[in-house]
N, C-alpha and C positions, 0 to 999 in steps of 0.2 A: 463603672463596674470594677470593684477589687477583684485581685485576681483569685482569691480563693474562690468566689461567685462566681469567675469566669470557667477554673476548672471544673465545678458542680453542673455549670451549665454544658462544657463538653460532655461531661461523663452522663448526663442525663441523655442529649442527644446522639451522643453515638448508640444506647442501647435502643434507639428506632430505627438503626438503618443497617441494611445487610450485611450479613455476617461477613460479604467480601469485601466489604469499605475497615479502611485504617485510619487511625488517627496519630500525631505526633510521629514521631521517629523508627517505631516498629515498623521492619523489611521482612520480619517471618513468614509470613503470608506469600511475599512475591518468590522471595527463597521454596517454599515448598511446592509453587506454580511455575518453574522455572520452565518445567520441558526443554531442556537443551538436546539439540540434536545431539545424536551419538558421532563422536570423533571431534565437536566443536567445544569452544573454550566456555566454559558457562558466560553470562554478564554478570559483572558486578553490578551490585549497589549498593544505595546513598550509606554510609554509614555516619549518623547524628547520636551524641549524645541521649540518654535520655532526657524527656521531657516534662519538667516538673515547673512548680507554681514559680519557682526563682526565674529559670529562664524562658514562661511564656509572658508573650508582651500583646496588649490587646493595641490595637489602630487609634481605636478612640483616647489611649490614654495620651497619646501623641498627637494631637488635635484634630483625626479625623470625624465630619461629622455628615450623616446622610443628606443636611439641608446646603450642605458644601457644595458650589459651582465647581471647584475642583479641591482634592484632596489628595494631590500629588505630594508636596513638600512632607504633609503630616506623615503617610504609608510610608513613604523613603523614610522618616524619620526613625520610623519603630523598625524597619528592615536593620538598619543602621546599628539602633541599640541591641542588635543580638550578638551575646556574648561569641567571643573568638572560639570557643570548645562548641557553641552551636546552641541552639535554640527554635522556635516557635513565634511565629507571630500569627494572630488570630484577625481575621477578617469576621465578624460577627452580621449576623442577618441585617438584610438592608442594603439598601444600592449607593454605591461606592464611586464617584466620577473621578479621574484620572487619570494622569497620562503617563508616559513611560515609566518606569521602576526596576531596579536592579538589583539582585538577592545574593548576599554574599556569602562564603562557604558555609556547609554548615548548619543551611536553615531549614526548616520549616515553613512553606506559606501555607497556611492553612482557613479553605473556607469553610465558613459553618452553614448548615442548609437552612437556604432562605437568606445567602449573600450571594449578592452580585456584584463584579466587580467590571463597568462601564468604562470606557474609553472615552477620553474626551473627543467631542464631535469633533468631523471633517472642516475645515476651517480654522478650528479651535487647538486640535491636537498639534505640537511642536516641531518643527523641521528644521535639518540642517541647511537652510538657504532652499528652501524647496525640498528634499532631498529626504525620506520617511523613511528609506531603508536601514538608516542605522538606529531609530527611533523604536526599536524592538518592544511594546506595552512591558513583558516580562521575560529579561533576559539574566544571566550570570556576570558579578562585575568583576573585571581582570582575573579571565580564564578561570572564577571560581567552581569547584567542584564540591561534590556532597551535599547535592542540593533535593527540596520533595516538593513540589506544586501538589496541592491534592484538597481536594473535596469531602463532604456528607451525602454530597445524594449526588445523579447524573441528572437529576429533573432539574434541584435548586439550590446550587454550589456553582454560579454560570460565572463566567466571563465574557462579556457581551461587548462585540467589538464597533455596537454604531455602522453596521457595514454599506447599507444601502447608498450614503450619498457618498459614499467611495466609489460603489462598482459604477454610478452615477456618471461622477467625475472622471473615472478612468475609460467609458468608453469614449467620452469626448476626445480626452487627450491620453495616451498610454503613459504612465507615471508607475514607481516602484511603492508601494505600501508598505507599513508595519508589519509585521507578523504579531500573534496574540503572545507564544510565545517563541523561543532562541534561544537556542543553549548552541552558542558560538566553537565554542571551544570547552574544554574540561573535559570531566570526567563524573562519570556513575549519577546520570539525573534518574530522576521519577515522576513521573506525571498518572495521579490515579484517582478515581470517584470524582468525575465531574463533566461539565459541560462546557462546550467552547459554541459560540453561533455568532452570526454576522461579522465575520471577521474580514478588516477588510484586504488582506491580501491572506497567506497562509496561516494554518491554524497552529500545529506543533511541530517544531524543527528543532532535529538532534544533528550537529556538528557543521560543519560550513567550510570549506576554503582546505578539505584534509585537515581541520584539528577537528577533534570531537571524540566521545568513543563511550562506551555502556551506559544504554540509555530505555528505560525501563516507563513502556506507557499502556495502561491497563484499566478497562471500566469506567472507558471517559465515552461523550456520546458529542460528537459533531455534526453541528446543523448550518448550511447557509442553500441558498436557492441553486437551482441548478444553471449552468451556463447556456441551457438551451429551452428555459422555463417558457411555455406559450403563453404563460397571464404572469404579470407583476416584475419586477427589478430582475432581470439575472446578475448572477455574481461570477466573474471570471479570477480563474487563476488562483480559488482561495481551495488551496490541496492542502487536504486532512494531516496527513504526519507524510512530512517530506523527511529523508533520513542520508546524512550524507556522510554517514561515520559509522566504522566497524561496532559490533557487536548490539545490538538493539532486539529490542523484542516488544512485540507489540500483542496486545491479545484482549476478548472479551470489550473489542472497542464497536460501535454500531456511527456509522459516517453516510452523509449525507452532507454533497456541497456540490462547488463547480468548478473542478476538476480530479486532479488524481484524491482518491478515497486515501490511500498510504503509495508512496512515492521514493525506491532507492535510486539515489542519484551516483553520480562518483564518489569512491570508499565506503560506497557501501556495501559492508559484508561480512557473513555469519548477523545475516538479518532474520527474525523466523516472526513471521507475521499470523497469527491464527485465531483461530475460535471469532470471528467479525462480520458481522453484517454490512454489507455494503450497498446503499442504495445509489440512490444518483451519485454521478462523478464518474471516473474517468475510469476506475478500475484500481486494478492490485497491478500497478505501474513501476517498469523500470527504465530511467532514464526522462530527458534526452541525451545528459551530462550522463556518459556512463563508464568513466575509465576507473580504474580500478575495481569493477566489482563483479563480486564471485559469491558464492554459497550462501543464494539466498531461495528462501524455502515459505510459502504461502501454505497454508493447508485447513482444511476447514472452515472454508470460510460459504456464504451464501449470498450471491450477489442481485437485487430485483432491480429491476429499469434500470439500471447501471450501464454506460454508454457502451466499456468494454469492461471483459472477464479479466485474462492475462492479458497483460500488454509491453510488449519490450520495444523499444523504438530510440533510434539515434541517429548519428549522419555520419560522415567523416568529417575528421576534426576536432570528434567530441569523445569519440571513445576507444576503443581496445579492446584488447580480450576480455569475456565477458563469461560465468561458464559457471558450471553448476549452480542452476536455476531448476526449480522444483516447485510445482503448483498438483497439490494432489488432495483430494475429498471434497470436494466444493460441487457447490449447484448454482447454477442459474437461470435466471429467469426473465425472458421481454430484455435479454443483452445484446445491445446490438453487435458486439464485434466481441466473440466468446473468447477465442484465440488468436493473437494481433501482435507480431514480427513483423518488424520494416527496420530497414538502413535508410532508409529514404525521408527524414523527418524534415528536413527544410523542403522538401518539394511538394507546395500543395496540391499540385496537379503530379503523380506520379506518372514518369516517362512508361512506354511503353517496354515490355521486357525484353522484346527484341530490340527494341531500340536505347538500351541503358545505358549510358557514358561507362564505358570504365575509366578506373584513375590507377594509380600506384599503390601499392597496399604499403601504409607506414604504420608507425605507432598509433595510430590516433584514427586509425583505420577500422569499423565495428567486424570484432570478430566474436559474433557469436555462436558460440558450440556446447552441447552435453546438458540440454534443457528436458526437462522430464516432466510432461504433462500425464499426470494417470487419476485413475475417479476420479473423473468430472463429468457432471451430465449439466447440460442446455437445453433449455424447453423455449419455444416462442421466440426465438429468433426474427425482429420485424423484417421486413423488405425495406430495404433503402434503394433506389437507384441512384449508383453511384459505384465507380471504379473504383474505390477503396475503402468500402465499408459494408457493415452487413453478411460479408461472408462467413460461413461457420467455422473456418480456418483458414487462416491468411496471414502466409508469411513471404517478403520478400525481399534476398539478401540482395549482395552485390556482384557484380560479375567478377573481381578482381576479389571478392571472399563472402563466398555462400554461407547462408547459414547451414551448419552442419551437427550431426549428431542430436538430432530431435528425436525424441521419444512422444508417441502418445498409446496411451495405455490405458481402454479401460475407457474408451474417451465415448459419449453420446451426444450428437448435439441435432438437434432438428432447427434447421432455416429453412428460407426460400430462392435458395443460389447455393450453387456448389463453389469447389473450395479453389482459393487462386494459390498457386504453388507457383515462386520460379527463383531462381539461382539458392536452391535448398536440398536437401536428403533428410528425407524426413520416414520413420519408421512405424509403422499400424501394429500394434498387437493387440492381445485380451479384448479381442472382438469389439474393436473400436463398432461405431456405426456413425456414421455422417453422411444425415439425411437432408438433400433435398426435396422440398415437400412439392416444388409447384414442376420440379421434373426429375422423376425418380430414375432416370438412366445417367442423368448426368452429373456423379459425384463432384466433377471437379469442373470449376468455370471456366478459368485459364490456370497452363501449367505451362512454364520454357525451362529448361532444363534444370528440371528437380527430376531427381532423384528418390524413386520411392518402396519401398519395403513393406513386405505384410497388407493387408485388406481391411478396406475402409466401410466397409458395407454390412458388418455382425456375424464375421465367418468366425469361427472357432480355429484354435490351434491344436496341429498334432505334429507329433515328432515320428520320423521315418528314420531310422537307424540314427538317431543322433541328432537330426536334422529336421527343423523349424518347417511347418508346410501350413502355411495359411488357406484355409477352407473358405472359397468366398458364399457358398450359399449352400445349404441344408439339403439333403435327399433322402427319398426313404428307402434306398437299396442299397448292400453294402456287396462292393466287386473288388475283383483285385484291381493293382494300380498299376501303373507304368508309365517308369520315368524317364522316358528317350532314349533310355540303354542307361541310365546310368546308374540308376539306382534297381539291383537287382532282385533282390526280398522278396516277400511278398508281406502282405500287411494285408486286411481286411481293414476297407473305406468305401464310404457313400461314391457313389459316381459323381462326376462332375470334374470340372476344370480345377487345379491344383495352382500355387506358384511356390514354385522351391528355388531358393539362389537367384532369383531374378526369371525362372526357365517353367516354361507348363507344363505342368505333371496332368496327364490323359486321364482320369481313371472310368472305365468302361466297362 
């Protein structure tokens, strides 16, 4: 195929595919989808040359060919020939075998719908003396940046990573996988319009080890089995977009695997994850590596059979301050653990809360504080038995550093178990409700000294001179109130039990 042919045949196919899919070098699109929170640094991105007939390069003309056992050397070939100012390389419909590949600044990989680009099988794919984690299928070579992985369609633009007799092999013996793709280090990637499945360890990672930093992934759709599938292969450990470097955005992605859906690890921060479907996996995950990371923000998102909703979890040793965290307009659905705070991550069996070691509070100690959960509602909450799962909120900090300064706001969630609280302060307003379905007197399961604010049961708020008084249940006569002497007014309110300042307001 010459390349005029080639670009007639782009220009043909991209006018079948939605108006949100890009081709070549244009970032206008993600520029006008930006959504950056207010007071945060936008993210860059990839800036490529434009793309024209000189600098796209097709695979085939490089000796890749579909009846190829493998077409490693040819694809690196043509990645290779893309001019130093930047360029395009075309993967063209048709299944691709291969194994690692590395994209130098500048480029373009681009699949067309109705290519797949196949990993070479388990046994077959290349290791460093055993050793597949530096084996990345699709990563940046020497810290290159301005880089665009992107697709035509998210049905058949795939990357198919062969994953089964990996999760196979790994539960035999524990061993470190590929990822599909790695972007190590650099600066301003893109990953958009396509599909990642059977992967067989993680699917998309932005930044590693503190290097890494704006990283832009939108309109991709990840599939692998879930980790706790009752028929056929599960797959462990293959999380959606792990993120371990500042500035990232993620949006309009739909994930489905076995574990974390999207995952900020350490340096992760001014992460804004949104508009995403989440099915199985683990949830909208922070951590367990979780030092340095702050202002990171979920929002919109809608989770079904998803194991958990939010999830922040770490241990000591692994993390630090951790803090402006924000999960707001999301639904879910059949979640087993809606809202999911622990310090306790290495201990499978959590000790009891009277009974929790304390240790020294150092650097590296999880302090988590100033997290903001508001609309969100949970329906179908399963029963699990089991002391650490299944409740509709469950956070538990450390005795030597509580989690502190929780918000939930707005919050719905129906289970079957009330809520386990201990070494936390955690605040209720805008008529949270968390329901226990199979015993409606007992909001909370277990509670050791948390700290708690406002009503959890769909009271309304009202203010009395100034002052916050959460309403825990509706009446239909309105009396005066009295506040122990201390608050003297009067106000007209429903009778019923008040809490103001921690102290019971009578009204009669």
């Amino acid at each position: 195929m010459n390349h005029t042919t080639l670009l007639c045949s782009l220009a043909a196919g991209l006018m079948a595919v939605p108006m949100t899919a890009n081709a070549d070098s244009d970032v206008s699109k993600e520029k006008a989808s930006q959504n950056t929170p207010q007071g945060w640094r936008a993210v860059e991105l990839p800036s490529i040359v434009a793309i024209t007939e000189a600098n796209t390069l097709n695979i085939e003309d490089y000796g890749a060919s579909i009846t190829s056992a493998d077409n490693t050397v040819a694809i690196q070939r043509a990645l290779d020939a893309v001019p130093e100012e930047g360029g395009m390389v075309v993967v063209p419909a048709g299944t691709w075998l291969c194994g690692p590949l590395q994209v130098k600044a500048h480029t373009v990989l681009h699949l067309a719908a109705g290519a797949t680009l196949r990993l070479l099988p388990f046994g077959t794919y290349p290791s460093d003396n055993g050793n597949y984690k530096t084996k990345t299928f699709l990563t940046n070579r020497n810290n290159a940046s301005d880089i665009i992985i992107e697709g035509e369609s998210t049905s058949s633009s795939i990357v198919d990573g062969q994953g089964a007799a990996w999760w196979k092999a790994v539960e035999q013996k524990k061993f470190d996988r590929p990822a599909l793709v790695r972007f190590s280090s650099g600066s301003r990637f893109l990953v958009r319009n396509m599909r990642f499945e059977n992967a067989p360890g993680v699917n998309v990672t932005i930044g590693q080890s503190g290097k890494g930093s704006h990283g832009t992934v939108h309109d991709v759709v990840i599939r692998e089995p879930s980790s706790t599938a009752s028929t056929g292969q599960k797959s462990h450990n293959t999380d959606g977009i792990p993120i371990w470097a500042p500035y990232v955005n993620v949006y309009n992605c739909d994930i489905s695997n076995g574990d974390d859906n999207v995952v900020v690890d350490s340096d992760g921060q001014y992460v804004h994850v949104w508009n995403c479907k989440f099915g199985t996996g683990h949830g909208a995950s922070i951590g367990s590596f979780t030092e340095r990371v702050h202002d990171v923000l979920w929002e919109d998102i809608s989770f079904r059979d998803t194991d958990s909703g939010f999830r922040l979890k770490s241990q000591r040793g692994r993390s630090g301050q951790v803090y402006n965290i924000t999960m707001r307009n999301c639904t879910m659905q059949n979640v087993m653990n809606p809202i999911y705070i622990e310090c306790w991550y290495d201990k499978s069996t959590k000790p009891e809360p009277s009974l929790a070691p304390t240790a020294d509070s150092v650097a590296t100690t999880p302090a988590f504080h100033d997290i903001l959960i508001q609309h969100v509602t949970a329906t179908a909450t399963p029963y699990k038995k089991s002391d650490k799962a299944a409740f509709p909120v469950y956070i538990y900090g450390l005795p030597e550093s509580p989690v502190h300064r929780v918000t939930l706001d707005d919050v719905h969630v129906d289970a079957k178990k009330g809520m386990f609280l201990a070494y936390c302060d955690v605040t209720f307003t805008g008529g949270c409700s968390i329901k226990n379905l199979t015993d409606s007197t007992k909001y909370i399961a277990k509670r050791y000294e948390a700290n708690i604010t406002g009503s959890y049961d769909g009271s309304e708020t009202t203010a009395i001179n100034g002052v916050k008084v959460s309403k825990p249940m509706s009446h239909d006569y309105a009396y005066t109130y009295t506040l122990l002497g201390t608050l003297r007014s009067q106000q007209s309110l429903s009778r019923g039990v008040y809490i103001v300042n921690h102290h019971k307001v009578l009204v009669r």
